[in-house]
MARKOLKE-784020 format. One record per residue: residue in one letter; x, y, z of N, C-alpha, C in turn. Coordinates in steps of 0.02 Angstrom, whole numbers, padded with zeros to 5 digits, always signed. Layout:
BEGIN
aXYZXYZXYZ/...
***
This chain:
BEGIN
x-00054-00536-00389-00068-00466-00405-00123-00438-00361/x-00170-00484-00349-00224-00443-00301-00212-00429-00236/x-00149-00451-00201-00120-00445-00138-00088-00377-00131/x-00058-00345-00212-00007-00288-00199-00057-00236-00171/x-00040-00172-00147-00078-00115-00127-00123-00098-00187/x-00189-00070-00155-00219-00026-00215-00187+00026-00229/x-00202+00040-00296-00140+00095-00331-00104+00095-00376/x-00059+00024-00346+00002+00015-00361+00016-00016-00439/x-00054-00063-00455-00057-00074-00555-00101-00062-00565/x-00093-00028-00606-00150+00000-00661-00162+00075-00645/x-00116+00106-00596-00125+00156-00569-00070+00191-00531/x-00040+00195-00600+00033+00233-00555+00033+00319-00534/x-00013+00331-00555-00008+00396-00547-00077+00415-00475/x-00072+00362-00452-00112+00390-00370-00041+00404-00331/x-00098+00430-00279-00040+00465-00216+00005+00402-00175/x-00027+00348-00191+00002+00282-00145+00076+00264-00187/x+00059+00264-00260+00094+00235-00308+00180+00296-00297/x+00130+00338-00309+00179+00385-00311+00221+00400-00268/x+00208+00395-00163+00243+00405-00112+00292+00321-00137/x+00287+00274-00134+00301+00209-00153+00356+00233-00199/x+00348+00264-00257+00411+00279-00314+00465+00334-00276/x+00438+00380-00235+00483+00410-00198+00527+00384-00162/x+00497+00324-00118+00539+00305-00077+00604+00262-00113/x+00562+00250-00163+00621+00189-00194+00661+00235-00212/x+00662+00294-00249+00723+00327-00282+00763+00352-00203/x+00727+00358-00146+00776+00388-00077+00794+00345-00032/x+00776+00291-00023+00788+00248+00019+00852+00200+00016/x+00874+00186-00041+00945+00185-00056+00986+00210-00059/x+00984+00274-00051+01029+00325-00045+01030+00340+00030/x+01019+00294+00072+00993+00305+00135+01048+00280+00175/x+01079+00312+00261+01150+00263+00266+01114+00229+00305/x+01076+00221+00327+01023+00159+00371+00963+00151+00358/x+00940+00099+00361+00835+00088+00354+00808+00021+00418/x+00786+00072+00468+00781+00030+00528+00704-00002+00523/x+00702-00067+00550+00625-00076+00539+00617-00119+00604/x+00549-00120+00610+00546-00175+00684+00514-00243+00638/x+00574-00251+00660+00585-00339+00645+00625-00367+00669/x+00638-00437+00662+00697-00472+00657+00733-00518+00607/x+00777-00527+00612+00800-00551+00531+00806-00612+00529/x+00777-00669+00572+00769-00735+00571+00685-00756+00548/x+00660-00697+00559+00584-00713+00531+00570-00721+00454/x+00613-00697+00408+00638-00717+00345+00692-00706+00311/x+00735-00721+00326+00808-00741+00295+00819-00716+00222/x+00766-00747+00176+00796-00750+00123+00757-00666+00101/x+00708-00639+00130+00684-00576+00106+00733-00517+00127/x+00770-00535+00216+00823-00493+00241+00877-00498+00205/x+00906-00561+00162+00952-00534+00122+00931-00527+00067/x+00892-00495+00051+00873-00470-00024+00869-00397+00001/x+00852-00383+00040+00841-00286+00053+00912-00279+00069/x+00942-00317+00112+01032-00295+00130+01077-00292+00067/x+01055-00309+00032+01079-00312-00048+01061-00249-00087/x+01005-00207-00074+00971-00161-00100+01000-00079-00051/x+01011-00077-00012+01026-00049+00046+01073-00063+00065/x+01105-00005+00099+01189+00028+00124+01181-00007+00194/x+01122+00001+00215+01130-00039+00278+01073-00040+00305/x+01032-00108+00333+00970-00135+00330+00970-00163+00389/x+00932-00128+00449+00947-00155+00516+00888-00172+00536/x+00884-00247+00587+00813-00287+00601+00822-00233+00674/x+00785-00223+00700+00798-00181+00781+00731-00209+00813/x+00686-00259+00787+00634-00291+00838+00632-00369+00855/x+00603-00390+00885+00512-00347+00877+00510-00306+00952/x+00497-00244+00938+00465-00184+00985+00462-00226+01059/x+00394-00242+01064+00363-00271+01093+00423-00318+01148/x+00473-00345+01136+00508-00386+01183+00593-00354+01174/x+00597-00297+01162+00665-00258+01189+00658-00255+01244/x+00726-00285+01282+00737-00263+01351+00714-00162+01353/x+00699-00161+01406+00693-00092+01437+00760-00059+01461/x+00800-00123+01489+00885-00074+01482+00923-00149+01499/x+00983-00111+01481+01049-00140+01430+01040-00211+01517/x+01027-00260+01488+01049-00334+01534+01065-00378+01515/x+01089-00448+01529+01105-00487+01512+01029-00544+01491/x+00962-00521+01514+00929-00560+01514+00856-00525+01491/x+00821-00517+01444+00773-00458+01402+00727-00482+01491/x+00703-00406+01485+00644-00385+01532+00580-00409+01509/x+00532-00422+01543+00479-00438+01500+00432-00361+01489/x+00365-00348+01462+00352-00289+01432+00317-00271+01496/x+00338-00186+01495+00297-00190+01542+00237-00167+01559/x+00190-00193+01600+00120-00212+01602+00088-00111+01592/x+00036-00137+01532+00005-00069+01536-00039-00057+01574/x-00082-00015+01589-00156-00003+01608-00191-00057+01605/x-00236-00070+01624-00291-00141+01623-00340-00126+01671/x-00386-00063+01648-00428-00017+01691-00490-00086+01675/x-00503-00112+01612-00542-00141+01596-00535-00234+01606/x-00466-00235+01662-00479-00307+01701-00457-00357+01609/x-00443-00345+01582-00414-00406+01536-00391-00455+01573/x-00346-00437+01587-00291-00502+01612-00338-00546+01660/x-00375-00506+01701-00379-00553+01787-00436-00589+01736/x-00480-00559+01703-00533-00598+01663-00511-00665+01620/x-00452-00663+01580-00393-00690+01569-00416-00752+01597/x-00379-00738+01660-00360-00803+01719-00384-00847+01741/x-00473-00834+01726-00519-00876+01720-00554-00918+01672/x-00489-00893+01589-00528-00932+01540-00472-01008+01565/x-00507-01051+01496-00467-01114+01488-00384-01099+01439/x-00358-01114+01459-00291-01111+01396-00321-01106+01320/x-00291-01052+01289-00289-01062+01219-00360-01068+01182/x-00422-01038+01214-00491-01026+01219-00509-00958+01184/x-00489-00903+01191-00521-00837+01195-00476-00819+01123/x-00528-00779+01101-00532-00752+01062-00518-00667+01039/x-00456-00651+01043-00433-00581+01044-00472-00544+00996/x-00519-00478+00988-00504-00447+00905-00473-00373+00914/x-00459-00369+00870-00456-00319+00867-00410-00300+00792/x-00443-00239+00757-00436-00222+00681-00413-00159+00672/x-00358-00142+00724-00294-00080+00718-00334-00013+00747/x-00322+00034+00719-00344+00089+00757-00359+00160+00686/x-00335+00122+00622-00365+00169+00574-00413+00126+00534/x-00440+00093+00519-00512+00071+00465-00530+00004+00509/x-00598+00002+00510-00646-00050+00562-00669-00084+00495/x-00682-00143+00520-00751-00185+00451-00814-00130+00443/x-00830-00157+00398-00910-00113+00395-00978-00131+00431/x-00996-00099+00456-01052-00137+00511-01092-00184+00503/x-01090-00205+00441-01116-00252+00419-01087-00329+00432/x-01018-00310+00447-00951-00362+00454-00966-00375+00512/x-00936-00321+00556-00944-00315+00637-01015-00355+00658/x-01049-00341+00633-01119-00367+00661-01126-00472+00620/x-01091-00458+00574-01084-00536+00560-01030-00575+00621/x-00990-00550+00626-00926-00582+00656-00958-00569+00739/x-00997-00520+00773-01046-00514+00811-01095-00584+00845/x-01109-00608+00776-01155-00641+00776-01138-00727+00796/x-01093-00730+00749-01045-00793+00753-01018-00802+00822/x-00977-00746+00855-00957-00751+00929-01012-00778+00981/x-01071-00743+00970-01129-00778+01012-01154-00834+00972/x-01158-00850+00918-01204-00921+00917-01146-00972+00923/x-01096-00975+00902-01022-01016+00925-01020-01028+01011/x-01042-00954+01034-01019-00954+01117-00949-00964+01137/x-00895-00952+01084-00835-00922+01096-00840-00864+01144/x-00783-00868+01200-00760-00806+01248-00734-00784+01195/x-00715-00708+01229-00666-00641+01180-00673-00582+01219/x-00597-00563+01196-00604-00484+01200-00601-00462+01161/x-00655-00406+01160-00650-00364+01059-00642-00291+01093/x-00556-00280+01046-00557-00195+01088-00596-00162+01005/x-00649-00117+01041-00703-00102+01011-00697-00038+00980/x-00686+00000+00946-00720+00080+00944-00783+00090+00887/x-00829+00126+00951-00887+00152+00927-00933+00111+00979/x-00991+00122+00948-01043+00087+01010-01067+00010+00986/x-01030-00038+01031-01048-00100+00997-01118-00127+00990/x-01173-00069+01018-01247-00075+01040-01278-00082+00969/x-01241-00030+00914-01279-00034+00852-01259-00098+00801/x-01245-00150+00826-01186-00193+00779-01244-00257+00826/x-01244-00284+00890-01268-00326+00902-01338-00362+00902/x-01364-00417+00879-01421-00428+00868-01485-00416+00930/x-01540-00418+00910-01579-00373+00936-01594-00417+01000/x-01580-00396+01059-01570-00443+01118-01544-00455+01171/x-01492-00418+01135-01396-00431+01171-01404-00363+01193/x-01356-00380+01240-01319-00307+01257-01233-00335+01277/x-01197-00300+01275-01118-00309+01300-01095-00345+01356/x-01160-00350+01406-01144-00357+01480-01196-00454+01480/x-01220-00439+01422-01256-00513+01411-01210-00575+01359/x-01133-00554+01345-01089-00577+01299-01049-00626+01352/x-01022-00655+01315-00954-00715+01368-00913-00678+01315/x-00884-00620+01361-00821-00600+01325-00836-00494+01348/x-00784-00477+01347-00769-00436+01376-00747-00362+01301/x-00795-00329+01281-00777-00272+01262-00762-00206+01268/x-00697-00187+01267-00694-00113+01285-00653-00067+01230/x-00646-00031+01225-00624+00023+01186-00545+00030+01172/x-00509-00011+01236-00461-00019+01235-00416-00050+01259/x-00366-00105+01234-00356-00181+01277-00272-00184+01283/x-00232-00221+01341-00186-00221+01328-00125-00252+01306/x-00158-00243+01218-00119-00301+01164-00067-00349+01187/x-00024-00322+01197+00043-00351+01195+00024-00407+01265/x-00019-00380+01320-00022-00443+01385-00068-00492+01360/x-00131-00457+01309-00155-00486+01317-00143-00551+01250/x-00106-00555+01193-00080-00607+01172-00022-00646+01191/x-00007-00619+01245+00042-00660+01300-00001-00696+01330/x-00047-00717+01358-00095-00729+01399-00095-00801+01366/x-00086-00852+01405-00097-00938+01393-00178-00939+01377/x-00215-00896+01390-00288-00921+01376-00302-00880+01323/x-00257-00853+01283-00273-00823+01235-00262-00860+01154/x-00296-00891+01131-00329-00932+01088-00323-00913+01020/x-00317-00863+01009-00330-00837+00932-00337-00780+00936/x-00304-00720+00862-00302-00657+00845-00334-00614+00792/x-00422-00606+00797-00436-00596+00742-00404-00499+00716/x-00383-00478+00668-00320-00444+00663-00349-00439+00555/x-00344-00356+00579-00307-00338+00509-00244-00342+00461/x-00202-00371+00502-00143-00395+00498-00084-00340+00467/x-00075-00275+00511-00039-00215+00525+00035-00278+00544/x+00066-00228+00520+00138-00279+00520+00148-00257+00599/x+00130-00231+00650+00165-00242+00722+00125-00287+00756/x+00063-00285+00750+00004-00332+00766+00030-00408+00751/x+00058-00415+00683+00067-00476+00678+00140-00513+00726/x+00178-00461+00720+00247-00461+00773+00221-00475+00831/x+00193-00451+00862+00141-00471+00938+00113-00535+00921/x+00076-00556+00897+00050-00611+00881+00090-00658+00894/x+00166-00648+00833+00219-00693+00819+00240-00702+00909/x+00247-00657+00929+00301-00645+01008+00254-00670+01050/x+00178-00674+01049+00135-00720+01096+00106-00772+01087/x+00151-00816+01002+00121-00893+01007+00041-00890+00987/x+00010-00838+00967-00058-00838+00964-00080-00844+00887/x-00102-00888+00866-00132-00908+00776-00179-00846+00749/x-00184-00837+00703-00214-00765+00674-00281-00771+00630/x-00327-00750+00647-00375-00758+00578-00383-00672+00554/x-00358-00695+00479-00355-00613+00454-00420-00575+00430/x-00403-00525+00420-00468-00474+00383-00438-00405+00367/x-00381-00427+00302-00338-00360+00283-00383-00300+00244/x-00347-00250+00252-00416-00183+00199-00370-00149+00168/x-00301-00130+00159-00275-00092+00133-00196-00081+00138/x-00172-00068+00089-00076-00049+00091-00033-00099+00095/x+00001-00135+00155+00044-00202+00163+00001-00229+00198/x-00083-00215+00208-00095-00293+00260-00102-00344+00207/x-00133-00335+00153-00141-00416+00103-00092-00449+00089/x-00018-00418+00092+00045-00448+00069+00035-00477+00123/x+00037-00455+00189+00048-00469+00266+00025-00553+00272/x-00033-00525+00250-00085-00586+00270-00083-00651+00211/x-00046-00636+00150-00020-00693+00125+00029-00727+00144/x+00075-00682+00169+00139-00714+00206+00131-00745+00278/x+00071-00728+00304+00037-00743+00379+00042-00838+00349/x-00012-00823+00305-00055-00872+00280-00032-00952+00248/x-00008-00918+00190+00025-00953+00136+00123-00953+00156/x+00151-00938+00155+00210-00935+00163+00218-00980+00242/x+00203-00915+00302+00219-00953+00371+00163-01020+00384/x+00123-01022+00386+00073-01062+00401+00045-01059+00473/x+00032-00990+00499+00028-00966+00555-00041-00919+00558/x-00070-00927+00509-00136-00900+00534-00174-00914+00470/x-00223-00891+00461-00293-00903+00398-00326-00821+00391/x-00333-00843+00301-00397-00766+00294-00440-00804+00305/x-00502-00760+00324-00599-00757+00322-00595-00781+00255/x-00608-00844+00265-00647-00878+00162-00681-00820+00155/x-00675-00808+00087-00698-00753+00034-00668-00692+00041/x-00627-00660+00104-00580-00617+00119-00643-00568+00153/x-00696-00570+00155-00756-00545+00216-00783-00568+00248/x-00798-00538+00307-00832-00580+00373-00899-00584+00360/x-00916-00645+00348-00974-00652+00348-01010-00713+00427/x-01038-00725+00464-01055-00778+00510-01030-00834+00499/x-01052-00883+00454-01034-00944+00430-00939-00933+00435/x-00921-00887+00383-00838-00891+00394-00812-00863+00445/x-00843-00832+00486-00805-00812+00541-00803-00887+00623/x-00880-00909+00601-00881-00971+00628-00850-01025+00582/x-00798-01051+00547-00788-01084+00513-00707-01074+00528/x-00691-01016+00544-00621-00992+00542-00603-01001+00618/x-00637-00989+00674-00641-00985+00749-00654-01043+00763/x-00689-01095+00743-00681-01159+00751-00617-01209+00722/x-00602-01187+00653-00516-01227+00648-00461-01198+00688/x-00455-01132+00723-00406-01110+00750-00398-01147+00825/x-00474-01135+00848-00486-01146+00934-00497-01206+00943/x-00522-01264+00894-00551-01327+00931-00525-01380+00885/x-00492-01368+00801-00474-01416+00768-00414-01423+00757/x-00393-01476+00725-00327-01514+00748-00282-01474+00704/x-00290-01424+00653-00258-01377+00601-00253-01313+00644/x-00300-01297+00699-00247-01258+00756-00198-01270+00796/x-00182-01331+00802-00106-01354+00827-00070-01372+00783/x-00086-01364+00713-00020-01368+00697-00012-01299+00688/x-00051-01254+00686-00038-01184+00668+00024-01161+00730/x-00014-01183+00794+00019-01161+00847+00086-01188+00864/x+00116-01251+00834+00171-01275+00818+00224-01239+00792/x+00188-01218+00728+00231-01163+00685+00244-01086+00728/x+00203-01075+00767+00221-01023+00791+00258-01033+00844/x+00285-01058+00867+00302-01112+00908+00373-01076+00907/x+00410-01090+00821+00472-01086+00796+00489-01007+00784/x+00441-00974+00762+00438-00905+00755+00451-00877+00832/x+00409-00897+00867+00418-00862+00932+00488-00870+00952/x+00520-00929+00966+00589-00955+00996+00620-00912+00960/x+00626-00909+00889+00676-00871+00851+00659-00782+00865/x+00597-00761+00885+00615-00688+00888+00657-00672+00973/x+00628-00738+01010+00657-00716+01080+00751-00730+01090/x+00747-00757+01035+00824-00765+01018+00852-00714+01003/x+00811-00690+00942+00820-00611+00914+00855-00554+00961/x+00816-00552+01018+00833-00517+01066+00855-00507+01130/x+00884-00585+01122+00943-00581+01183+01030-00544+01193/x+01012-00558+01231+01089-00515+01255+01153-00540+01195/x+01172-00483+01132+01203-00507+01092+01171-00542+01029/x+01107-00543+01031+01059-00572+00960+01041-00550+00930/x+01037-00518+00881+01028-00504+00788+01005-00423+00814/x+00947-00410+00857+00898-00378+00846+00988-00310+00903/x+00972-00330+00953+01021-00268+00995+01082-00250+00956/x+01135-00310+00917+01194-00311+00854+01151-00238+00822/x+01112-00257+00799+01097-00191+00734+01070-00139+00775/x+01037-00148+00834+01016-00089+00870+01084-00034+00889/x+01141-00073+00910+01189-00043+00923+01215-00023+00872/x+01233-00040+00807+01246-00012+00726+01243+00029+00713/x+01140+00055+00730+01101+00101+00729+01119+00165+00773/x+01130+00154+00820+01185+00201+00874+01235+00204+00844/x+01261+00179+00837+01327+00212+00807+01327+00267+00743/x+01271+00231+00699+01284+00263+00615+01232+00342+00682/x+01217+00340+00695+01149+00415+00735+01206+00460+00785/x+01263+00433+00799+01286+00464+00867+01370+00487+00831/x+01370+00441+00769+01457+00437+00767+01465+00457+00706/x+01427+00429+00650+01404+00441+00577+01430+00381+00549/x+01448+00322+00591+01505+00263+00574+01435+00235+00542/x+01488+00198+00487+01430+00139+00451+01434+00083+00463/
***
């Protein structure tokens, strides 16, 4: 129960509860419900909504659709990297660095930031933390950005940079595309959910796949953020993590080969949009 959205018991009559009851009375009445996913990442949940729904199409993950119709998916292609990720990248060790980043609508509270801050330097974990705001008011009294082993900027380029072999771990609010990236770059997750589907997210991260960990106590505090960055990056319960993702990954790049689950329903989706066919 403490995983569902706030709202949702004890409180049906908020605005969350309530968009939530809407959808359910329209969404079945719906002749398609496209989502970025793929339908090998859980089987038994994809046929429980295809059961609920006229027609329930996986069309991801985003992130590794060919760019046009081939026999062989394109890889993504490379964004901006004004801020040198990658080449910085190239110089860590394999499976070392430390990604963060916590979506683009709610940050920890500075109190977090400046714990999880803290841990990165006394650990001496590398990272990139795509940042917003001034990371000057968050770091202990001493530091500056340019005095860190690890690289912060305002804005990073996700998708290369959890492709990246030296990319080690995803600390992540656990936004269901974030975790799809994750899944599609082999990279283990340490969570820090705040609201709507990340706590489901991050149980199913957690408990179900066995592909990433919450922050003990579900806040960043130093001790757990160093406690969590050390089983992912240096202990023997990050390879098996990375094992498991291992299987996730193979199965989404399956997803989206020429003729695999994800293009089948993409083309469906064309059809029911262009033809009205179901």
């Amino acid at each position: 129960m403490d995983d569902l959205p706030e709202g949702i018991v004890g409180k049906l009559e908020s605005p969350l509860a309530t968009l939530l009851y809407k959808m359910g009375q329209k969404l079945p009445k719906a002749t398609a419900v496209a989502i970025n996913s793929f339908e090998e990442v859980d089987p038994e949940v994809v046929n429980v909504l295809k059961s609920r729904f006229q027609k329930f199409l996986n069309v991801g993950p985003f992130s590794l659709i060919p760019s046009s119709p081939s026999p062989s998916p394109s890889p993504p292609p490379l964004l901006n990297d004004e801020g040198g990720c990658l080449e910085w990248l190239d110089t860590q060790k394999p499976a070392s660095v430390a990604y963060i980043s916590f979506g683009s609508v709610v940050t920890p509270p500075p109190h977090e930031l400046a714990a999880f801050a803290e841990a990165l330097i006394e650990g001496g974990f590398p990272f990139i933390w795509s940042f917003r705001g001034n990371i000057e008011e968050i770091l202990p009294k001493g530091y500056d950005k340019m005095s860190l082993n690890g690289k912060i900027l305002s804005w990073a380029p996700q998708v290369q940079v959890l492709g990246h072999s030296s990319t080690g771990v995803f600390v992540t609010h656990c936004g269901w595309n974030s975790i799809l990236e994750s899944i599609v770059g082999g990279v283990p997750m340490i969570c820090r959910p705040f609201f709507g589907d990340q706590n489901l997210n991050m149980r199913t991260v957690e408990a179900a796949w066995g592909i990433g960990v919450e922050v003990e106590g579900g806040l960043i505090t130093k001790p757990a953020a160093i406690k969590a960055l050390e089983l992912v990056l240096k202990q023997k319960e990050g390879e098996e993590i990375r094992e498991k993702l291992k299987i996730l990954q193979n199965l989404a790049q399956q997803a989206v080969e020429w003729n695999g689950s994800s293009p089948r329903a993409f083309n469906s989706l064309v059809e029911i949009v262009t033809h009205g066919r179901n």
